[in-house]
N, C-alpha and C positions, 0 to 999 in steps of 0.2 A: 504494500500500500504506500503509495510517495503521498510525503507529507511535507515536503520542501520541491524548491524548482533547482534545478542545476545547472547553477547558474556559471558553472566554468565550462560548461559543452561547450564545444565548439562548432559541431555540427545543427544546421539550423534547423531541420526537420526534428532530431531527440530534443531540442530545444522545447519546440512548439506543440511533439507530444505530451511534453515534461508540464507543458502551462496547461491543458487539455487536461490530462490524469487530475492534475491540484484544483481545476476548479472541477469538476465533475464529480470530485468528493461532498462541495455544498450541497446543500439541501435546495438552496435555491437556481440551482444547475442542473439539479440529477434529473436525468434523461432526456439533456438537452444536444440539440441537432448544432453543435459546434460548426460543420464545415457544411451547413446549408442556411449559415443564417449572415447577417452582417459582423455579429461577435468575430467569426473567423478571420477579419480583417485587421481589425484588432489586435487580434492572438500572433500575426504577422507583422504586427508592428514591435510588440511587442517583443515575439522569438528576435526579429532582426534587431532589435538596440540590445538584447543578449546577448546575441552573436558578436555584434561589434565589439561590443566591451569587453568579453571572455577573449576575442583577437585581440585587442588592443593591449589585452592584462598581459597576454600569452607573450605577444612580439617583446613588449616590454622588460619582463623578467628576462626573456632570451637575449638579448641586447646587451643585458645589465653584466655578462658575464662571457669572456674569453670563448670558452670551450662550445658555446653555443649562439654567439652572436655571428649577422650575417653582414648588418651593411657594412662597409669599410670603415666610416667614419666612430663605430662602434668598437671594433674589433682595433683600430687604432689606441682610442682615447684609453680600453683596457688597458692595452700593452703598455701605454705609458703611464700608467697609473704602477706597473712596474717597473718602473723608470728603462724603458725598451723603446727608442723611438726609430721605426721602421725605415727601411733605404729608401731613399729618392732615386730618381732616377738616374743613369750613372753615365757618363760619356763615355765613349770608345777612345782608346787611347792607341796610338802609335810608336814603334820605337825607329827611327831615323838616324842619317848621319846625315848633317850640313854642312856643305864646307861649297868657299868661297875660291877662284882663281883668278888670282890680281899679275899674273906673265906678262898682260897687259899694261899692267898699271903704267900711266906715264907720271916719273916722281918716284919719290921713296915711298916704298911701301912700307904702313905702320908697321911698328912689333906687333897688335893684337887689337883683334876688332871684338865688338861686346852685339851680340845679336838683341835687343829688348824683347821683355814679353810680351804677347799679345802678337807675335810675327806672325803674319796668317797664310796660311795654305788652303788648297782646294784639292778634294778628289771627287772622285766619281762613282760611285755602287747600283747595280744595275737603274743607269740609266740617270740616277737623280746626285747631281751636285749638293755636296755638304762641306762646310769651314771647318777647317781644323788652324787650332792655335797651339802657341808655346805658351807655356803659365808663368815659367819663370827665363830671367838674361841666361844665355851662352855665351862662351866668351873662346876666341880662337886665339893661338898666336904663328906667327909665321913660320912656318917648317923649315927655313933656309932657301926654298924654290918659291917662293911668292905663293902656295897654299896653304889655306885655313883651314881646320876641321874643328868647327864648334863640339864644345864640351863642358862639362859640367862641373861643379867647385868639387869633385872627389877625382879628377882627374880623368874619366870615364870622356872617352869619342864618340859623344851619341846623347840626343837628344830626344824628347817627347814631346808627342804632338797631340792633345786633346780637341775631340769633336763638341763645336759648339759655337753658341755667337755669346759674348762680353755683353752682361746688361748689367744698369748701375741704379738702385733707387735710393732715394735720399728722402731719408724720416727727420724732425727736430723735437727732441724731447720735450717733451708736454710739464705743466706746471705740478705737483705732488698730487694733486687731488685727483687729477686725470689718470683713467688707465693706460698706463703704458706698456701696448703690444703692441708692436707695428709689424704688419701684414705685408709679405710680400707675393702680389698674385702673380703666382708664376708656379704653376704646377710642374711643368717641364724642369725646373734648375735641379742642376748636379751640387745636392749639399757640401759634398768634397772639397768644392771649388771656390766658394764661400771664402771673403775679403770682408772683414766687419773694420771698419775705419772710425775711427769719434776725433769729432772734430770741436776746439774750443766754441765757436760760434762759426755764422753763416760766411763770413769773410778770413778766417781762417785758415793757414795754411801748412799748418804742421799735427800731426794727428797723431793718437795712438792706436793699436792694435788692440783688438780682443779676440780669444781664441773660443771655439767650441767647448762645453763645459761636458763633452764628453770624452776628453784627451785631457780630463782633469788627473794630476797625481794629489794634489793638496790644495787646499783654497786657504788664503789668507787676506788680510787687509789688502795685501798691494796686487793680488793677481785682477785677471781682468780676461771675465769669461762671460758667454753668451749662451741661449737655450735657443734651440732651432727647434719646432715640431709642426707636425703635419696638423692642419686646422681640417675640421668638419669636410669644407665644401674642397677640399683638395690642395688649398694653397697654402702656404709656410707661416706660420709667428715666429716674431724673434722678439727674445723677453732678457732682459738683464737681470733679472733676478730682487729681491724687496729687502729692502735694509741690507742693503750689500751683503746679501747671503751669496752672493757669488765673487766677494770683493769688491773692488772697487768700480761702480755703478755711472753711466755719465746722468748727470747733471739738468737743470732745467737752463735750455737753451742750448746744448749742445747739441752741430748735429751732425746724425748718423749717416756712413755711406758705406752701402753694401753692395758688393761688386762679385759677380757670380757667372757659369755659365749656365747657359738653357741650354739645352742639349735636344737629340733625336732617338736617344736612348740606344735600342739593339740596332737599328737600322744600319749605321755606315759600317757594324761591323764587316770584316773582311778588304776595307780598302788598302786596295797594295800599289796604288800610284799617286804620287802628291806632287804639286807643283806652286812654289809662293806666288803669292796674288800681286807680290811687290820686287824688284831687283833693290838690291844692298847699295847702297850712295859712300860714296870712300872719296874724299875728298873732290868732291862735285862730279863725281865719276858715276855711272849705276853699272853694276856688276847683275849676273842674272846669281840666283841661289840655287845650287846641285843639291837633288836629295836624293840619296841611297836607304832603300826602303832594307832596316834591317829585323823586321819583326813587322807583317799586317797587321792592321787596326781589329781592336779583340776589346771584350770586356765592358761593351755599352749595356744596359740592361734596361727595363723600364721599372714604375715603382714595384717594392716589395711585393710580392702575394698575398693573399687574407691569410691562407693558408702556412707559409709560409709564418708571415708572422704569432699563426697560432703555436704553432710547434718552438721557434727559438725562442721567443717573448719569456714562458719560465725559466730555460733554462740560462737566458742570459741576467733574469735576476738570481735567480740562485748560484752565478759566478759572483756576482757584487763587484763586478769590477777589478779580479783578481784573477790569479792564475796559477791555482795551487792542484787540485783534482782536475785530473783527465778530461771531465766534461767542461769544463771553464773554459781548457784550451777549443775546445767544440765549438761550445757556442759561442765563444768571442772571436774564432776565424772566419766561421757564417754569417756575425752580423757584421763584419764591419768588411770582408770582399763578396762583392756578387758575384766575379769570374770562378768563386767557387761552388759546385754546387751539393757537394755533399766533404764529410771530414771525417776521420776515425782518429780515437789516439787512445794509447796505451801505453802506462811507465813499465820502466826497464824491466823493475820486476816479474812483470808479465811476460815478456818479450822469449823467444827461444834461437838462442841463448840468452839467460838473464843479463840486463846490462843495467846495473845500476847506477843511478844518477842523470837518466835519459828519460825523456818524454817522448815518445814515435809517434810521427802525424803523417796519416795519410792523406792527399787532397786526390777528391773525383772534382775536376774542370770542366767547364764548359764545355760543346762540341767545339768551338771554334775558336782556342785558346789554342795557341802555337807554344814550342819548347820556351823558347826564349822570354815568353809574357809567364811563362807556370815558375820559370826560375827566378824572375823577377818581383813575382806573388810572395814564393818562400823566402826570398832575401826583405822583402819589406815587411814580414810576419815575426822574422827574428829580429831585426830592426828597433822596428816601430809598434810589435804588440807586447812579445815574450820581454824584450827588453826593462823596458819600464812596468810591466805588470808582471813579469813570474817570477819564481820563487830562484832567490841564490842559486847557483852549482847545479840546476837543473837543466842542460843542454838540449836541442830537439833534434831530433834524427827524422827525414824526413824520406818516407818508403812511398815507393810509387804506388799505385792500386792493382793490385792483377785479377783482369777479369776473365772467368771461366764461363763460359758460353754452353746453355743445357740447348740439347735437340731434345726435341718433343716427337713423338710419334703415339696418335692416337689413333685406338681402337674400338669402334662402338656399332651398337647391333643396332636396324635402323626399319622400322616400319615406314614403308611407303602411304597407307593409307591412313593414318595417324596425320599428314601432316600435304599439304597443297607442293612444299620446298621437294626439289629432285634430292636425291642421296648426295649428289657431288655438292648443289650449293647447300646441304648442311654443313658437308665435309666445309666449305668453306668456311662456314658462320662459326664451323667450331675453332678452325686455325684462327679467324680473328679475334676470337675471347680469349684463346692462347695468348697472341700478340695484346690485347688489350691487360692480362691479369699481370705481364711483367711491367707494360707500362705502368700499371697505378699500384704496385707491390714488391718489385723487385728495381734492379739497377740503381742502387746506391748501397752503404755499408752496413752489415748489418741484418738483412733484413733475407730470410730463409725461405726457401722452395720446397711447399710441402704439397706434395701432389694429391692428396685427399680434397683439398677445398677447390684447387682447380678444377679436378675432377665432377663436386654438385656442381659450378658453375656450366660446364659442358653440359650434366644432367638437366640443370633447369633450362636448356635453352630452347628446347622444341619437346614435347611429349611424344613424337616418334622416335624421341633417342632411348631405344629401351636401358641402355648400360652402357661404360666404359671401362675403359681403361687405357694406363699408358707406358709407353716405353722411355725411360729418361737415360740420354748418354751425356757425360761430362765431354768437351773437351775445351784443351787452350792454343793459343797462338803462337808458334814454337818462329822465332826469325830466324835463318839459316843465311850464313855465310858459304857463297857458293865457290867452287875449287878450291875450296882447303879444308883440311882435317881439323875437325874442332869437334871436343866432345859440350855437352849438352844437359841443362839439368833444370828442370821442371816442377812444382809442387802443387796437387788439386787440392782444394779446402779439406775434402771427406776420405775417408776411406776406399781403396779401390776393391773390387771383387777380389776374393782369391782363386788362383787360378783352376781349372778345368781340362779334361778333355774333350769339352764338346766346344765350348763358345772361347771366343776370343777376347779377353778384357781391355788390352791394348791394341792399339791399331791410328796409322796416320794415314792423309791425303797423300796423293803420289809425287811423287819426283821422281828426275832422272839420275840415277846409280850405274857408275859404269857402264853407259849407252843404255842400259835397259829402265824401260818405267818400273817402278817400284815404291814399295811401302814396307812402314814398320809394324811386324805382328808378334807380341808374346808365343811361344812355340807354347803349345796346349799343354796342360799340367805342368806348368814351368812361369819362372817368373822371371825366366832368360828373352829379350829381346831378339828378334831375327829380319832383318831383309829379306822378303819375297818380292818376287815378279807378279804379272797381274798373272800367271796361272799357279799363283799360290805354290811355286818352287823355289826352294830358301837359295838366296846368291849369298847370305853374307849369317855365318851361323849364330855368332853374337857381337850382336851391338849396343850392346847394354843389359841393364835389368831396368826391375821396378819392384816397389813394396807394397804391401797393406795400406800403408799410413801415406799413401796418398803422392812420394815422389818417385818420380822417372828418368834414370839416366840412362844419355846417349853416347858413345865412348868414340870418337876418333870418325865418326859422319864427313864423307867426302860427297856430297851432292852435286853435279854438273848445275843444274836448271830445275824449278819449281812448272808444275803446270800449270795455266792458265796467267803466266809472267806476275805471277805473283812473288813476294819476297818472304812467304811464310807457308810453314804446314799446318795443318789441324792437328793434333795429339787430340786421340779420343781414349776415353777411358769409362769403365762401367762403373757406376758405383758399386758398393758393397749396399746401400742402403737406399733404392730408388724414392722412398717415398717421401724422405725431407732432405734436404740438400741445404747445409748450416752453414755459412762462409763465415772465419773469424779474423778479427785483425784489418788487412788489407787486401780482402778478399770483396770482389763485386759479380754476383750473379746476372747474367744476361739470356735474351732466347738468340738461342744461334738460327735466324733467321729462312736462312736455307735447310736447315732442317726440323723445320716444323712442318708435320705431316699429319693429316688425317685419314684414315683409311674403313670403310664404311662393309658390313656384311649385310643385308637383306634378311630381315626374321619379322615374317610374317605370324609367327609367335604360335605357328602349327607347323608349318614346313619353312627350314632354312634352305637359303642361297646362297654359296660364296661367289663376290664378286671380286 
């Protein structure tokens, strides 16, 4: 019997049964024709300002809270309530050599020319022109041949070139009573790039710096820090802080100039030709600018993800701004480079062999991060993070990620008349849930292939798929130095099968071995490696072994040539344990593309068909 309405439904119809049931208990109601009378409309007013309210409550509390808020502006204001304030969007940067050739010069050529920043370039990314600048002076001097090669105050021949156009706005502090946040609309700017200038007054021409009061080590009277965050409607506040809790604060009448890039975010990644928009002026002379492209433009991003920010937001406050536990280093290399996009790290202790007094970081980068931008990440993470934030005597060792590539081969019984889809496009639909379950669960660190849940996913995709199952084979990407003898040595996350005399647990893609095509196969019941031809007759008796615990070595491999001019083989390997596949450390799971398969029987669920 209801004796109340329930009033947090959210559904309108239980709503407006729920008011229906409550009056129908009156006396002056009972046996009344609700949905043939006008009352009904009523009842409809009434369900619907319910309904609203029970959503409006619902959205509300959901909002109110990280783990289940949706709009951005939400999911922000949380995060910085952890003091976690999300990336802006980030320029693509370039690494370069500039240099100048004055053979011509008529006159004495100086000792050393000063390039200024703000030197602007242009490239090109399919199709659409973008500005690239230098942030800071290069300064060259002459090689003894009347050549310059701009370089940098550590000595370094090479320069950086960030995508973006130079905007400047200019705030003047408001009198105390006033709130002072000054808004900069500019959703596009690169926070990175951020120049806060205070100026005594409007005529003024000497000014001091303030920095980011996220690169804070200590605040005192005389430091002189800024808060940048991301406002509701997408654009920046910048706040100096109240009673000099950030030190020293400017002033009423002082004014503010903030000089920053706007950017186009991931767009110009990949530009690999640049040309200055200006020739060099040398003593009333113009010189053109030579630039030798030594690194493409990599590392533009756009703003953070909701997503994204829902995952590091804790764990960037539970670092506090330090760098003592494993996770610290985690989540303080994820928030503060977006060229990376996944991290692992683990102290020495952990490590095999134990090395103590080590922190091991592994970075997964961008697709579109070159060697030379990933080496320049790590040098600015030891620098500029671990430096000033980690703990004494703690050095980082930093291990690349080795990804192991599963091939999928599935197996499932397939009534035709259950379902409109032919056999082959299920088989298709099922390879794309395949390809879709790594995308949204695997390929980064950490995170384990367990074939059971794959597997309901396959099951719930069509109700003619009466069953499955799958085939899982590991392998990795073996590079092979061709015409020389080089042995070779390999580790899979798991376990490998022990060996047999029926199946093969190792085995590679072919190459050419002394003019013949050939491959590597475990000799059966043996955990001794062998060179076969493609009719499975051994050319080469041992070329190695392999163990249980997952490594593979190759002893003295003289390869001619890889098939299909490639510069690598596949090393395949069975597990011992198909059904979860654990990578630990600096291990990253992948589907090996090419071999994900599905293959389909016909069970019309009274007589079977093999197709």
């Amino acid at each position: 019997m209801v004796t109340n309405i329930q009033s947090t439904e959210l559904d309108f119809n239980s709503i407006k049964q729920s008011l229906k049931t409550f009056l129908a208990q009156k006396e002056e109601f009972k046996d009344y024709d609700f949905e043939g009378s006008g009352l009904s409309n009523i009842l409809d007013v009434l369900a619907y300002n319910t309904h609203f309210n029970a959503l409006t409550a619902n959205m509300a509390i959901n909002e109110s809270f990280l783990e289940t808020a949706q709009l951005r502006s939400s999911v922000i204001t949380n995060a910085q309530s952890l003091g976690y304030f999300p990336r802006s969007y980030t320029s693509s940067s370039a690494t370069v050599q500039l240099s100048l050739d004055l053979t011509t010069f008529s006159g004495t050529p100086p000792i050393s020319i000063t390039l200024p920043a703000g030197t602007l370039f242009t490239s090109v990314v399919e199709n659409v022109s973008y500005t690239f600048q230098t942030l800071q002076a290069y300064t060259a001097e002459n090689d003894g041949f009347d050549l310059y090669i701009f370089g940098d105050d550590d000595g370094n021949l090479e320069s950086k070139l960030y995508e973006g156009v130079r905007k400047t706005q200019t705030f003047f502090v408001p009198r105390p009573e006033e709130k002072r946040i000054y808004v900069i609309g500019d959703e596009a700017l690169d926070k990175n790039t951020i120049e806060v200038s205070v100026y005594d007054n409007s005529s003024s021409t000497n000014s001091v710096t303030y920095s980011n009061i996220t690169e804070a080590i200590r605040i005192d009277s005389n430091t002189r820090f800024y808060l940048l965050r991301e406002a509701a409607n997408g654009f920046y506040e910048l706040q100096f802080g109240v009673d000099n809790s950030f030190g020293q604060e400017p002033v009423t009448g002082n004014k503010i100039e903030v000089s920053y890039l706007t950017t186009n975010g991931e767009a110009p990644n990949g530009a690999l030709s640049f040309s200055a928009q200006n020739s060099v002026t040398v003593g009333a002379q113009s010189f053109p600018l030579a630039v030798g492209v030594l690194s493409v433009a990599t590392g533009g991003s756009e703003k953070e993800s909701i997503e994204s920010i829902r995952t590091l937001a804790p764990l960037n406050f539970a670092s506090q701004r330090r760098m003592v536990t494993k996770e610290d280093y985690r989540a303080l290399i994820l928030a503060n480079y977006s060229s990376v996009r996944d991290a692992n790290t683990w102290g020495g202790e952990e490590n095999d062999p134990v090395d103590y007094g080590k922190i091991y970081i592994s970075l997964k980068f961008e697709d579109d991060i070159d060697n030379d931008s990933k080496e320049t990440v790590k040098s600015d993470i030891t620098k500029n993070l671990i430096a000033p934030l980690g703990t004494m005597s703690i050095d980082p060792v930093y291990v690349d990620p080795t990804t192991t590539y599963l091939g999928i081969t599935t197996l499932f019984d397939y009534n035709p008349n259950l379902s409109s889809l032919t056999p082959r496009a299920s088989a298709t639909a099922i390879e794309n849930e395949v390809v879709n379950y790594f995308d949204e669960n695997l390929e980064i660190f950490g995170n384990s292939f367990r074939r059971s849940a794959l597997l309901s996913r396959i099951d719930d995709l069509n109700e003619a798929i009466l069953s499955s199952s799958m085939i899982v084979e590991l392998n990795q990407r073996l590079e092979l130095d061709l015409n020389v003898s080089k042995s070779y040595s390999l580790t899979f996350p798991v376990e490998i099968a022990t060996p047999d005399d029926v199946n093969y647990r190792i085995n590679t893609s072919r190459f050419i071995f002394d003019s013949k095509t050939c491959r590597i196969k475990n000799k059966l019941n043996s955990y001794t490696l062998q060179i076969v031809n493609e009719a499975d007759e051994v050319i080469e008796r041992n070329i190695g072994t392999y163990d249980n615990n997952g490594t593979i070595n190759i002893i003295d491999l003289n390869a001619s040539s890889i098939l299909n001019s490639l510069d690598y083989i596949k090393v395949f390997a069975t597990p011992a344990n198909q059904a979860t596949i654990r990578p630990g450390k600096n291990y990253i799971l992948e589907l090996d593309t090419d071999n994900n398969n599905a293959i389909f029987n016909i069970d019309y669920q009274k007589n079977r068909k093999i197709l």
